[in-house]
C-alpha atoms as an extended CHARMM CRD file, in Angstrom:
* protein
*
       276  EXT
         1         1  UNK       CA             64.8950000000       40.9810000000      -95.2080000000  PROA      1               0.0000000000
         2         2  UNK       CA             61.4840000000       39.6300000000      -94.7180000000  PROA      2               0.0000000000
         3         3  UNK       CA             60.4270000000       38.5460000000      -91.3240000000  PROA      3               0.0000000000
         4         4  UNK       CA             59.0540000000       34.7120000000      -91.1310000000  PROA      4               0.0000000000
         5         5  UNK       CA             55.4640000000       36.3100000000      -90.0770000000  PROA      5               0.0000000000
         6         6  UNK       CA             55.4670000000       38.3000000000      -93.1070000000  PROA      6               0.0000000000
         7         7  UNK       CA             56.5570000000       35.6210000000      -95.2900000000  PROA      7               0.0000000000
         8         8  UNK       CA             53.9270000000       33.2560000000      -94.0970000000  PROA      8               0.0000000000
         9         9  UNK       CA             51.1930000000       35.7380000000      -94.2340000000  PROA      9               0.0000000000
        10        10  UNK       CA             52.1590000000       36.6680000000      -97.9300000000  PROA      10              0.0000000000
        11        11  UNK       CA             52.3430000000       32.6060000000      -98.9400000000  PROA      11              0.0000000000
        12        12  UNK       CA             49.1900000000       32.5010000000      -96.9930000000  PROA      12              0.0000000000
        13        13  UNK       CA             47.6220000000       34.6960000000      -99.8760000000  PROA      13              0.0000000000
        14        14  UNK       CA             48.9950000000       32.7600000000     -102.3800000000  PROA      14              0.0000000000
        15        15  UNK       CA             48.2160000000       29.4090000000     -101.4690000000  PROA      15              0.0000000000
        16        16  UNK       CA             44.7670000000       28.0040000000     -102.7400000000  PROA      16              0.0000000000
        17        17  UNK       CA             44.2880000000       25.7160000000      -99.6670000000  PROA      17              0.0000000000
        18        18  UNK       CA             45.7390000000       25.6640000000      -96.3310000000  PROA      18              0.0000000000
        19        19  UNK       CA             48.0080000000       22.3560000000      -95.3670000000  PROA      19              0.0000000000
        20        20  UNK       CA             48.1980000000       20.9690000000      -92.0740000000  PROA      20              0.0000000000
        21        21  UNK       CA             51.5530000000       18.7710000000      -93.2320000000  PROA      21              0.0000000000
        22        22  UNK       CA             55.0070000000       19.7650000000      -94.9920000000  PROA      22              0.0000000000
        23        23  UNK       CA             57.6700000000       18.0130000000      -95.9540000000  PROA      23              0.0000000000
        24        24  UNK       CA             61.4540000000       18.8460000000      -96.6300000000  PROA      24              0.0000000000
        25        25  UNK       CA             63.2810000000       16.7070000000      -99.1420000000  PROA      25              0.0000000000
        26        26  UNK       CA             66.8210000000       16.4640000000      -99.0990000000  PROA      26              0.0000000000
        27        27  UNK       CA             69.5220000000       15.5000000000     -101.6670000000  PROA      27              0.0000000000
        28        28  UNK       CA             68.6980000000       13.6430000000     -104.9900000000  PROA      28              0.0000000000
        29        29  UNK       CA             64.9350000000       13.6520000000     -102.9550000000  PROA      29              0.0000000000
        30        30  UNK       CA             63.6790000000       16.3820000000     -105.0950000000  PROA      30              0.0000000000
        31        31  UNK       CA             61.8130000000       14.6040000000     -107.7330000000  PROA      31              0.0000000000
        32        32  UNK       CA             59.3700000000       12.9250000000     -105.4280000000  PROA      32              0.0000000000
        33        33  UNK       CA             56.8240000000       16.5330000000     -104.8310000000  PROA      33              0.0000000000
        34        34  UNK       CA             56.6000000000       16.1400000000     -108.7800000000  PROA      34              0.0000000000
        35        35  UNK       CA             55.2730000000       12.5220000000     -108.8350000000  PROA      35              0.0000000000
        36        36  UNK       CA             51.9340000000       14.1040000000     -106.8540000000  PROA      36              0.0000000000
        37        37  UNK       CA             49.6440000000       16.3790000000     -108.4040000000  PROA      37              0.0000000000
        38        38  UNK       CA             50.4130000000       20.0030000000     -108.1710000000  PROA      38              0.0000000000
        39        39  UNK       CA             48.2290000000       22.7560000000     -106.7130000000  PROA      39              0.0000000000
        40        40  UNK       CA             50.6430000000       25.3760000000     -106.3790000000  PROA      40              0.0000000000
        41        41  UNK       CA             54.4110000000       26.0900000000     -107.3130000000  PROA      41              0.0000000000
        42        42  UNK       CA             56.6340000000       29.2390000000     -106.6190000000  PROA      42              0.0000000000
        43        43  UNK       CA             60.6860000000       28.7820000000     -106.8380000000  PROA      43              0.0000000000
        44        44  UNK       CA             62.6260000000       30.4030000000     -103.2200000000  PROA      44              0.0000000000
        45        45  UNK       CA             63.8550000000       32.8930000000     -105.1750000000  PROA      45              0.0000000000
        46        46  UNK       CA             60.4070000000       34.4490000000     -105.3690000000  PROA      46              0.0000000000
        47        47  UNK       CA             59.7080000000       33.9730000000     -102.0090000000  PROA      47              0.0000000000
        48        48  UNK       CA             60.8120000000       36.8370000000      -99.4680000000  PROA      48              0.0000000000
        49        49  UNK       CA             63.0930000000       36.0140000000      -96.8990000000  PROA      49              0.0000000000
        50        50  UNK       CA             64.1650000000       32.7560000000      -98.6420000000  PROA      50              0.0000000000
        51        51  UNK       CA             67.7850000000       32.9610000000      -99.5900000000  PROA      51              0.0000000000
        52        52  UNK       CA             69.1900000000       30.3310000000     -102.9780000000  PROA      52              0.0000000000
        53        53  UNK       CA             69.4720000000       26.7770000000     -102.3490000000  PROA      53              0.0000000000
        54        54  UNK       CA             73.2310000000       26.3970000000     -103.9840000000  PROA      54              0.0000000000
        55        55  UNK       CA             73.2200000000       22.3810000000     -103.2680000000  PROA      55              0.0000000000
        56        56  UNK       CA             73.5960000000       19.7920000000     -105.7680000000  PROA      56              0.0000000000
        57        57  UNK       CA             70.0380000000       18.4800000000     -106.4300000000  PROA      57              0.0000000000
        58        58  UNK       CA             68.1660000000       20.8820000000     -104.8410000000  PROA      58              0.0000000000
        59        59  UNK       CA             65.9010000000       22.5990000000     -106.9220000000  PROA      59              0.0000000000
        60        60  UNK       CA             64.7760000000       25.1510000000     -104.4260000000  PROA      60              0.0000000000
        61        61  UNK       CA             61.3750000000       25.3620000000     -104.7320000000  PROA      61              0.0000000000
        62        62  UNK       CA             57.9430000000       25.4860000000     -102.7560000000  PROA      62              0.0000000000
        63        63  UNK       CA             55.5280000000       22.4900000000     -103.8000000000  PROA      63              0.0000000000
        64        64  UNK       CA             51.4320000000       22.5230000000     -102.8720000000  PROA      64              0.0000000000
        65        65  UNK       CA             50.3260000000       18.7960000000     -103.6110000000  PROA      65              0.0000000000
        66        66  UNK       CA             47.4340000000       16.9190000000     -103.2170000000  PROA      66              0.0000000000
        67        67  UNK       CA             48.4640000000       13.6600000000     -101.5500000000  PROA      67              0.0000000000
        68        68  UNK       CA             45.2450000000       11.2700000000     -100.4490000000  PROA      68              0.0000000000
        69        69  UNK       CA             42.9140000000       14.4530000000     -100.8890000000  PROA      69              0.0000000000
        70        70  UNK       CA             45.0870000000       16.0070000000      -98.5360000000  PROA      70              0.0000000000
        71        71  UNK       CA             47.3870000000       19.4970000000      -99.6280000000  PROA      71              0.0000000000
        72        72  UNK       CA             50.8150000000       18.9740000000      -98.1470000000  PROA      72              0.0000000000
        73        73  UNK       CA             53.8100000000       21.7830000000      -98.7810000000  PROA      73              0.0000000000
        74        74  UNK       CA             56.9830000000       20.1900000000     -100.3120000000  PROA      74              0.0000000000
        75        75  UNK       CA             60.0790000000       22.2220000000     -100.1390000000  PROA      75              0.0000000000
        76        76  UNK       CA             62.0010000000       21.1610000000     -102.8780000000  PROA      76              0.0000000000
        77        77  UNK       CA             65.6370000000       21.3480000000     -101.2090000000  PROA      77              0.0000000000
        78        78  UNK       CA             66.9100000000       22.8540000000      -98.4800000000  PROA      78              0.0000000000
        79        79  UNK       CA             69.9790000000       25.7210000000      -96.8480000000  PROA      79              0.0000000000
        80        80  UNK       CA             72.6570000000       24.3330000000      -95.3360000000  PROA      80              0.0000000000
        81        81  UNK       CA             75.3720000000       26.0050000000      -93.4900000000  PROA      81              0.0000000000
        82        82  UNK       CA             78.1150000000       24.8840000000      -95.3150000000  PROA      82              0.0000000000
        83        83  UNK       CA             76.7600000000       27.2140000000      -97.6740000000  PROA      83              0.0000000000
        84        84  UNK       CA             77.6750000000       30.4380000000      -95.9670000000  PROA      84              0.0000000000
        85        85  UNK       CA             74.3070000000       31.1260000000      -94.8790000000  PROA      85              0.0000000000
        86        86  UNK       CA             73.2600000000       31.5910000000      -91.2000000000  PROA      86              0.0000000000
        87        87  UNK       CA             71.1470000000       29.6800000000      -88.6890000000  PROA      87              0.0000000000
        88        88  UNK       CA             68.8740000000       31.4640000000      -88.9290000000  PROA      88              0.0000000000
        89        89  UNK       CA             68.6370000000       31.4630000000      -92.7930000000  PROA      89              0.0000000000
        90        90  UNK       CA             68.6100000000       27.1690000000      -92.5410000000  PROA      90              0.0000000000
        91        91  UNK       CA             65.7980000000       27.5910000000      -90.1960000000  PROA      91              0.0000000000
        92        92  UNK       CA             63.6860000000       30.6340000000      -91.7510000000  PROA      92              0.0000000000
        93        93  UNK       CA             61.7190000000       28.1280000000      -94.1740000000  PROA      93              0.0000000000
        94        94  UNK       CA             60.8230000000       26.3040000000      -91.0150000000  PROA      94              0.0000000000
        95        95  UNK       CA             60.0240000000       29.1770000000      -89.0870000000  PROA      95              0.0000000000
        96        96  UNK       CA             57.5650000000       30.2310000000      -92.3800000000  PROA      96              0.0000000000
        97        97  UNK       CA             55.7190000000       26.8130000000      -91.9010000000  PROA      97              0.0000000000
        98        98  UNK       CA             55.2420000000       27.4890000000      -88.3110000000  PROA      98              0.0000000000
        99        99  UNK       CA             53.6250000000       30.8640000000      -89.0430000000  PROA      99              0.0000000000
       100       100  UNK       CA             51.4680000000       29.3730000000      -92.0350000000  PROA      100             0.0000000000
       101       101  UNK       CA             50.0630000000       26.4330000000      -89.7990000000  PROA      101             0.0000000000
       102       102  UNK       CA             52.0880000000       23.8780000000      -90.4520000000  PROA      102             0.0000000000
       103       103  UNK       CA             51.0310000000       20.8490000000      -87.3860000000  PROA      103             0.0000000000
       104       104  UNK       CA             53.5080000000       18.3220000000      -88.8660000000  PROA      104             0.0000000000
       105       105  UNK       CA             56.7540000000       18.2870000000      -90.4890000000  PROA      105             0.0000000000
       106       106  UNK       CA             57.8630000000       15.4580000000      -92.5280000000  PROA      106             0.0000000000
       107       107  UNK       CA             61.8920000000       15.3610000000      -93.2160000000  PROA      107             0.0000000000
       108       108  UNK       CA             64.5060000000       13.5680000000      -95.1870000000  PROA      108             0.0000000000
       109       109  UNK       CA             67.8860000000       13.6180000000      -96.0120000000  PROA      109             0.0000000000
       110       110  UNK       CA             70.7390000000       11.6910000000      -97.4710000000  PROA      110             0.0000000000
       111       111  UNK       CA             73.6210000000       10.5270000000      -94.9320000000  PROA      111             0.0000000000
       112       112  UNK       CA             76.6790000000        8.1530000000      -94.5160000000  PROA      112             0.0000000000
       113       113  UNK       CA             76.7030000000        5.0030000000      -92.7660000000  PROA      113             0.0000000000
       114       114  UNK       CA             78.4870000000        4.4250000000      -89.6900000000  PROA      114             0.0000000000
       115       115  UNK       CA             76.8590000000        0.8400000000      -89.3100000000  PROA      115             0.0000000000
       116       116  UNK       CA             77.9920000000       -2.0440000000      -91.3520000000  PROA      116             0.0000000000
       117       117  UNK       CA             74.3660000000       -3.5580000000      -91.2260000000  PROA      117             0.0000000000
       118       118  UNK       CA             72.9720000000        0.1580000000      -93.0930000000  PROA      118             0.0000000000
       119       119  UNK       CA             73.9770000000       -0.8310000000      -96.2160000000  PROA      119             0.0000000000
       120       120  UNK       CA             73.8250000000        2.0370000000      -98.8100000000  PROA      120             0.0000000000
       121       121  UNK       CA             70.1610000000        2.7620000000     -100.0420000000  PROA      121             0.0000000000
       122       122  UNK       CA             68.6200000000        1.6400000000      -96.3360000000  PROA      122             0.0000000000
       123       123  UNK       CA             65.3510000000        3.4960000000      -95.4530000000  PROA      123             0.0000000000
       124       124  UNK       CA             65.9520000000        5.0390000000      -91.6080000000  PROA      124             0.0000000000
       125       125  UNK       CA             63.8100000000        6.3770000000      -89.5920000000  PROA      125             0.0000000000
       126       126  UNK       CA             65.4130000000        8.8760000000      -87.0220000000  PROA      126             0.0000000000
       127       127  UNK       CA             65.2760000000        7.8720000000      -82.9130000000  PROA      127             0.0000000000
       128       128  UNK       CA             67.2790000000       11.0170000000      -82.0580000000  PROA      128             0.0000000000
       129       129  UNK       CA             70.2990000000       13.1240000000      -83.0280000000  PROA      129             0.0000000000
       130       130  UNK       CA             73.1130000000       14.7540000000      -81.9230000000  PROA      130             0.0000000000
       131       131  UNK       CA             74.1790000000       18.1310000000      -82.4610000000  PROA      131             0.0000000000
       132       132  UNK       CA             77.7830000000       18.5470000000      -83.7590000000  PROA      132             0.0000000000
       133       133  UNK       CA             77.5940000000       21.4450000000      -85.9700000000  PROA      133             0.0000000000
       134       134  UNK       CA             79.2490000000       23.5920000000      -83.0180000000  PROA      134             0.0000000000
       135       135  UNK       CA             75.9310000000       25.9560000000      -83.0150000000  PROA      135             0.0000000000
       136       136  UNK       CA             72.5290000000       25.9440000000      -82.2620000000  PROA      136             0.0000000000
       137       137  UNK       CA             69.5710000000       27.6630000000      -84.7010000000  PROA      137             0.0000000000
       138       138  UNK       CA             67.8640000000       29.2140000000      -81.7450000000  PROA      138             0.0000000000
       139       139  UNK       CA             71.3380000000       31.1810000000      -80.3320000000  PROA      139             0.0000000000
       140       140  UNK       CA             70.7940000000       34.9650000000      -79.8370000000  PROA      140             0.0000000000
       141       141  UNK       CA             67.4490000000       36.2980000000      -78.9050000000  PROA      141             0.0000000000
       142       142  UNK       CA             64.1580000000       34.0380000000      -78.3100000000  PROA      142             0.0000000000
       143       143  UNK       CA             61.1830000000       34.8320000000      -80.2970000000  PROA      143             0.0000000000
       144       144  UNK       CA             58.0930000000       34.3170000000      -77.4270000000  PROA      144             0.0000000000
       145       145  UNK       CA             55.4990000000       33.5410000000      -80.2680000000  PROA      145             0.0000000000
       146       146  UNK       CA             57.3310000000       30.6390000000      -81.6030000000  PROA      146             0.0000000000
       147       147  UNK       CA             58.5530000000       28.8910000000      -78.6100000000  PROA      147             0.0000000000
       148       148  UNK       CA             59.6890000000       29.0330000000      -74.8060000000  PROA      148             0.0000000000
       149       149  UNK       CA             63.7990000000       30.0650000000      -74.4830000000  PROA      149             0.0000000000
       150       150  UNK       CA             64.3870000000       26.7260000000      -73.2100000000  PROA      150             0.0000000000
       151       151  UNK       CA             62.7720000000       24.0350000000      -75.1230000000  PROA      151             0.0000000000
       152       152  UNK       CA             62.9410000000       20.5710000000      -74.7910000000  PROA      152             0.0000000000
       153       153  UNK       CA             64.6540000000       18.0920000000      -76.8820000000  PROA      153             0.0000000000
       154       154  UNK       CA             62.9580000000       14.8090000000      -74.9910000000  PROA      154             0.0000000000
       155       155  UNK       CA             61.7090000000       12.6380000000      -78.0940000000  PROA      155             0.0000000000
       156       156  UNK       CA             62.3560000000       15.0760000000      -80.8840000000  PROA      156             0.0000000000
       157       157  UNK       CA             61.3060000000       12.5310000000      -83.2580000000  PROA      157             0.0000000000
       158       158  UNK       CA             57.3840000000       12.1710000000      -82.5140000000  PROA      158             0.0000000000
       159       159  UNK       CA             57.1120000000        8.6610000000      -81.1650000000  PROA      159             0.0000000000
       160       160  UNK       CA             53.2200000000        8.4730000000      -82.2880000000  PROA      160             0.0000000000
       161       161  UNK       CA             54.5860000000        9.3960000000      -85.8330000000  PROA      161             0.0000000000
       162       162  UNK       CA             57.0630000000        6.8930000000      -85.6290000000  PROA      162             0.0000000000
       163       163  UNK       CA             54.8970000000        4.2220000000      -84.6620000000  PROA      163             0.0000000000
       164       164  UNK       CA             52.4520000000        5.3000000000      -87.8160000000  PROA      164             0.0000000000
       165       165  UNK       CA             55.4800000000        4.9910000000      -90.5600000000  PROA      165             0.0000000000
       166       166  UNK       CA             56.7150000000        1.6760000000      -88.7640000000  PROA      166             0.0000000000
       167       167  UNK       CA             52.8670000000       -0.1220000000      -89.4500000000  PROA      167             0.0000000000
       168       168  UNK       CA             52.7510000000        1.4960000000      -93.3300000000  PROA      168             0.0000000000
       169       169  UNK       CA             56.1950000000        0.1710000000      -93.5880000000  PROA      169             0.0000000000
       170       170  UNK       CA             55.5060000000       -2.9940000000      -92.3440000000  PROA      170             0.0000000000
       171       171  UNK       CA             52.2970000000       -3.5240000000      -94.2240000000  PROA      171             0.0000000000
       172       172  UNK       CA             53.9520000000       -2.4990000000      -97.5960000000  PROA      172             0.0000000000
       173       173  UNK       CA             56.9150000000       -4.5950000000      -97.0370000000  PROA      173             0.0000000000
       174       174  UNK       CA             59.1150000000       -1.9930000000      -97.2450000000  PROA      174             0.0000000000
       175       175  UNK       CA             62.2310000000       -2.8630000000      -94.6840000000  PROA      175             0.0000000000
       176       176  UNK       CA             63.4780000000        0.0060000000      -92.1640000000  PROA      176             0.0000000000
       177       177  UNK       CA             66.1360000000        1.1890000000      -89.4150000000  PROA      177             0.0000000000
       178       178  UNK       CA             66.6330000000        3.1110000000      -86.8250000000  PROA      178             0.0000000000
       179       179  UNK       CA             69.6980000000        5.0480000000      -86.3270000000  PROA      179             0.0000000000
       180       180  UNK       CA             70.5360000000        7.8830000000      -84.6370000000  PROA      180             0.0000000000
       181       181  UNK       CA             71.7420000000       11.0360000000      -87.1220000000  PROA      181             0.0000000000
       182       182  UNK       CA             75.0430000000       13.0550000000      -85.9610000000  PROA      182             0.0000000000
       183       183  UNK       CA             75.2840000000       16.3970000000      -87.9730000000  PROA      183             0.0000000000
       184       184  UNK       CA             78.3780000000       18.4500000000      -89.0370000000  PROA      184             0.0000000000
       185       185  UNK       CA             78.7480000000       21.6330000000      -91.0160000000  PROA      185             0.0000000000
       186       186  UNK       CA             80.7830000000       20.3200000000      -93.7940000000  PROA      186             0.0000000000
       187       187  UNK       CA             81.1750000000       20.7560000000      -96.8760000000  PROA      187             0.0000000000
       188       188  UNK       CA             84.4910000000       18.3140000000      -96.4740000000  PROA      188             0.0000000000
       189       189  UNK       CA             83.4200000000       14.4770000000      -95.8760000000  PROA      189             0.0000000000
       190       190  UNK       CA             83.8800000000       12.8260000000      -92.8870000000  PROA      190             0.0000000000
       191       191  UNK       CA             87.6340000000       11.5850000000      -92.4060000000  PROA      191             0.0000000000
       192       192  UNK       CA             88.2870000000        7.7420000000      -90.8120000000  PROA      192             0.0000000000
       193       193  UNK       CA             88.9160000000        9.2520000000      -87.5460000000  PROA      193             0.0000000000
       194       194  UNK       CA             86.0420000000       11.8110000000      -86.9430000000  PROA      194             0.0000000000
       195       195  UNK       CA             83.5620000000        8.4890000000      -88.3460000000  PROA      195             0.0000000000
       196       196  UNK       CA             85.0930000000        6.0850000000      -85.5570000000  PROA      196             0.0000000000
       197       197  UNK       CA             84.6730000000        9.0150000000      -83.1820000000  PROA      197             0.0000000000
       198       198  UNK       CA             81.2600000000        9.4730000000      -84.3600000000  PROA      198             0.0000000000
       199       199  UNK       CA             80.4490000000        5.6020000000      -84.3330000000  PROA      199             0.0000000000
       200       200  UNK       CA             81.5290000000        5.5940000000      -80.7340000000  PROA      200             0.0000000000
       201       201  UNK       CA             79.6960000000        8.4240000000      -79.3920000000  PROA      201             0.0000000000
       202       202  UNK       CA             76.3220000000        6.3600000000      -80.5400000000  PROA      202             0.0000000000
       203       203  UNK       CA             75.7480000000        8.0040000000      -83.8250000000  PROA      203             0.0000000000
       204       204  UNK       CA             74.6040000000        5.7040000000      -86.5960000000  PROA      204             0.0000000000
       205       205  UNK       CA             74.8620000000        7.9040000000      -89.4050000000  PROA      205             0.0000000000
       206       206  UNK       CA             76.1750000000       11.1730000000      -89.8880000000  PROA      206             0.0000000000
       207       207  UNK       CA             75.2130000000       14.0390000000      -92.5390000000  PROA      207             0.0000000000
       208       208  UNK       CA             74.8890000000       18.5320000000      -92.8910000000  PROA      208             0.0000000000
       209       209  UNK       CA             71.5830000000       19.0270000000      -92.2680000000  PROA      209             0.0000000000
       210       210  UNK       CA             68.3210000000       18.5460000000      -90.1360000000  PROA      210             0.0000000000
       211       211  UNK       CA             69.0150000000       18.9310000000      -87.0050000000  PROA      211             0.0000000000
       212       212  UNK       CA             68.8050000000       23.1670000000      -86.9650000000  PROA      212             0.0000000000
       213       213  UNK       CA             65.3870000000       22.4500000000      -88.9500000000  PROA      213             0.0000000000
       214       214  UNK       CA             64.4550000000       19.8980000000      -86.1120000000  PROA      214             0.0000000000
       215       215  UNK       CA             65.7000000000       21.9670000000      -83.4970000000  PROA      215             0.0000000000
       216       216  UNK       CA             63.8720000000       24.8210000000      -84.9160000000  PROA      216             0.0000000000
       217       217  UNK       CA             60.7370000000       23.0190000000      -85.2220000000  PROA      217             0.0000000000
       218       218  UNK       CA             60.1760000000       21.7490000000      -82.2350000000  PROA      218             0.0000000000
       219       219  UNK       CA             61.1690000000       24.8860000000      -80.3750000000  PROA      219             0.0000000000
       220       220  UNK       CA             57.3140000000       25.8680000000      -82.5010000000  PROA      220             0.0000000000
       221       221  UNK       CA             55.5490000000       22.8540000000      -81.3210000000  PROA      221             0.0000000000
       222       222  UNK       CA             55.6780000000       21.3720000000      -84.7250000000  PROA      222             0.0000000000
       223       223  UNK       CA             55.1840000000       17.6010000000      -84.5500000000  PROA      223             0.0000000000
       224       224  UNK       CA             58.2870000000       15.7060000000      -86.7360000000  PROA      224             0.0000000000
       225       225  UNK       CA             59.5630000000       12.4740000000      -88.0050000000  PROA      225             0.0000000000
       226       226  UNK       CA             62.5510000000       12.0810000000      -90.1440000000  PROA      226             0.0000000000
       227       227  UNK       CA             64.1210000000        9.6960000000      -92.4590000000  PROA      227             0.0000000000
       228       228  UNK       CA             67.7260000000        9.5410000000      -93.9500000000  PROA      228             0.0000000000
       229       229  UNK       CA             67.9550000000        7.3190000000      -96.8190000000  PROA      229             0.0000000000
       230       230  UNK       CA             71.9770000000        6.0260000000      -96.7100000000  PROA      230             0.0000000000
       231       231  UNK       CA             73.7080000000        6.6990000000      -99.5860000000  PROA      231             0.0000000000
       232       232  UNK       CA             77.3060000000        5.6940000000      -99.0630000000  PROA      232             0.0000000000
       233       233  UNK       CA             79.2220000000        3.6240000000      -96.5480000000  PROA      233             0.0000000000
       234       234  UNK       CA             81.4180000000        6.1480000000      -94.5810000000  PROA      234             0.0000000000
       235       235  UNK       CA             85.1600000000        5.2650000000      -94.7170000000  PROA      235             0.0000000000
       236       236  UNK       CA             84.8240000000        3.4480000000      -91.8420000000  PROA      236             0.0000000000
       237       237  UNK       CA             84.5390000000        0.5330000000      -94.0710000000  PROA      237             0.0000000000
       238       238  UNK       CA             86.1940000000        1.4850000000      -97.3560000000  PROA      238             0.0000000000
       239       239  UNK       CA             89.3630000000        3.4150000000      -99.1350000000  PROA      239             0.0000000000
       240       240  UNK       CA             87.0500000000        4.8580000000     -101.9020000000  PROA      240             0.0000000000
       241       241  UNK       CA             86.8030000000        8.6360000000     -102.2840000000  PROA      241             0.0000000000
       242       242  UNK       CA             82.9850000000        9.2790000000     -101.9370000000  PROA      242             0.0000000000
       243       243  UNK       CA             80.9550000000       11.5210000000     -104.8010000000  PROA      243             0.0000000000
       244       244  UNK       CA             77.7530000000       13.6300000000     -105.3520000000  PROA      244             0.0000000000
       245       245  UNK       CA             76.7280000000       11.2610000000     -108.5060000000  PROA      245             0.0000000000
       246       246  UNK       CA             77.1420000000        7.9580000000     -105.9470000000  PROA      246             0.0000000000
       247       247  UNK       CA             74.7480000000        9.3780000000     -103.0800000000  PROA      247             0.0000000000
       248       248  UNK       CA             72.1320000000       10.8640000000     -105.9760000000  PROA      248             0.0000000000
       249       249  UNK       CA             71.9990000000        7.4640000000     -107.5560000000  PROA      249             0.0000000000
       250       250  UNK       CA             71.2110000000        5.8560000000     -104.0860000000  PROA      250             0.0000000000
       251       251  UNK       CA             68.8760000000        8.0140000000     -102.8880000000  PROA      251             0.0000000000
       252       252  UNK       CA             67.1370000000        8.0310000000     -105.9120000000  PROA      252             0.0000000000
       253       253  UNK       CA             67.0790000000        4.2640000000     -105.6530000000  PROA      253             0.0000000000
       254       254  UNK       CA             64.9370000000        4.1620000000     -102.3840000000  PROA      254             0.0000000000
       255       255  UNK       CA             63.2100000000        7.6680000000     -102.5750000000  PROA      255             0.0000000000
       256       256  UNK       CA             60.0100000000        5.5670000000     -104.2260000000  PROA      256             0.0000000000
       257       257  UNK       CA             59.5860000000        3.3230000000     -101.2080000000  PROA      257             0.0000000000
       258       258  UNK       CA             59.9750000000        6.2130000000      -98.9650000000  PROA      258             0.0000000000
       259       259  UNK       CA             57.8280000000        8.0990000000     -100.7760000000  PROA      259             0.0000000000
       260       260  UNK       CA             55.0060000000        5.2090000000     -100.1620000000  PROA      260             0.0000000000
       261       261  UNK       CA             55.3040000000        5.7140000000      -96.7350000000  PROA      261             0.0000000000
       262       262  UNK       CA             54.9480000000        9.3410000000      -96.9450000000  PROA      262             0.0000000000
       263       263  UNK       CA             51.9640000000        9.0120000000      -99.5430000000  PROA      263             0.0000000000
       264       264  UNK       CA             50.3360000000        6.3980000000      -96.6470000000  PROA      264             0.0000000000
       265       265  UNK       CA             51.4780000000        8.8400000000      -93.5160000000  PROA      265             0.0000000000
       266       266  UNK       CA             49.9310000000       12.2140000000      -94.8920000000  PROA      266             0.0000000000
       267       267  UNK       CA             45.9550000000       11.1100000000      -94.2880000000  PROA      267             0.0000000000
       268       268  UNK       CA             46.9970000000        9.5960000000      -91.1640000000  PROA      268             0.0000000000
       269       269  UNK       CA             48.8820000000       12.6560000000      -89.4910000000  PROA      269             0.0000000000
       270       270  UNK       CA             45.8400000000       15.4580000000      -90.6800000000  PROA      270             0.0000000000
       271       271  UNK       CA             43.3900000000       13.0950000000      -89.4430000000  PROA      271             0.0000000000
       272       272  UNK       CA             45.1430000000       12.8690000000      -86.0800000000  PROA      272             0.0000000000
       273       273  UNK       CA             45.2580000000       16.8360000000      -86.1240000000  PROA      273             0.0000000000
       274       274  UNK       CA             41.7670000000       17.2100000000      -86.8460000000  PROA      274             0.0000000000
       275       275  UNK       CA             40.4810000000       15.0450000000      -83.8270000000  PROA      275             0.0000000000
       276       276  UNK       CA             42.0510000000       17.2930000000      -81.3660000000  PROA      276             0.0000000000
């Protein structure tokens, strides 16, 4: 097993320019690195260290575009932990981008609703989150290169980041939320109960992924802001058995819009980097 340092050095070879800016896509999100021109493409399973994306949708592999004159990394699906894999597994893509220089990650997902007024195929940015997966990515021992043993979660989601995506929204006409993502493991869906506990706790919507790769980022001083694009009311507010071909189709529907913001965000975030 390849350490993240030595996976990042050996992308660092392969890579024909160095990006400042990544961005994960979740599910039915994978299409949207192939709507940019492509620099550079290599699938996980070439990549050391990287285990197989197994996930519906996600292709599982690494993306160099040019977005705005700008190279930004795509990874082209993600690890979850419903898959069998470990933490530290979910996170080791994250930890890679760390080691290669990544300043600012960019991520999505799909999710359920837990709001009546995010309707399926809302665009929402991420306030905050709460961790119910029962486990944390940075458990066992603390790597002093990445990050201090204690990090802080204050304003996960970068606020200045926020603020950027909220103004290209706006100015596109492209309507957002804000919500507040709860994660489980899964892979079972959400029953009535657990949603109504969830909806009372403060969570908005609730999904199986992003929070280790927040969590995981931040602990390396990587700069994030996060978007889940709703796919399906949870049962909160239906008797219909959810499926994989109902959240594809809606975040499909909406991955254009969000990919406008992210097309508008890139330029902003490196030029932000390179003033400091």
């Amino acid at each position: 097993m390849s350490s993240y340092t030595e996976t990042a050095a050996w992308l660092k070879q392969k890579l024909p320019q160095q990006p400042l800016v990544a961005v994960i896509l979740g599910t039915g999100l994978s299409d949207m690195a192939e709507s940019f021109p492509i620099l550079f493409q290599i699938p996980y399973s070439a990549i050391p260290g990287f285990v197989t994306s197994t996930a519906p949708s996600h292709k599982g592999n690494l993306i160099l575009c040019e977005i705005n004159g700008q190279p930004v990394l795509f990874l082209q699906g993600r690890f979850h932990f419903y898959e069998g894999y470990s933490m530290s597994d979910v996170v080791f893509p994250t930890r890679v981008l760390a080691g290669l220089g990544i300043k600012a990650l960019f991520v999505t997902n799909a999710a359920g609703s837990l709001r009546q007024h995010l309707t399926p195929g809302a665009i929402v940015q991420l306030t905050d989150h709460i961790n119910f997966m029962g486990t944390n990515p940075l458990i066992g021992h603390n790597d002093d290169i990445l990050g201090e043993r204690f990090p802080s979660m204050n304003n996960p989601y970068d606020p200045e980041f926020c603020r950027i995506c909220d103004e290209i929204a706006s100015n596109k006409g492209i309507e957002t939320y804000k919500g507040i993502y709860l994660a489980v493991t899964g892979p079972s869906l959400e029953t009535k109960a657990e949603c109504a506990a969830f909806a009372a706790l403060g969570a908005d919507l609730v999904g199986m992924s992003t929070v280790p790769e927040v969590i995981a980022a931040r602990h390396a001083d990587l700069r994030v802001c996060a978007y889940s694009i709703v796919t399906n009311y949870s049962n909160l507010f239906h008797e219909q058995a959810h499926s994989q071909e109902e959240i594809r189709h809606h975040a499909s529907l909406s991955g254009t819009n969000l990919k406008n913001i992210i097309a508008d965000f890139i330029p902003q975030a490196v030029k932000l980097f390179l003033l400091t």
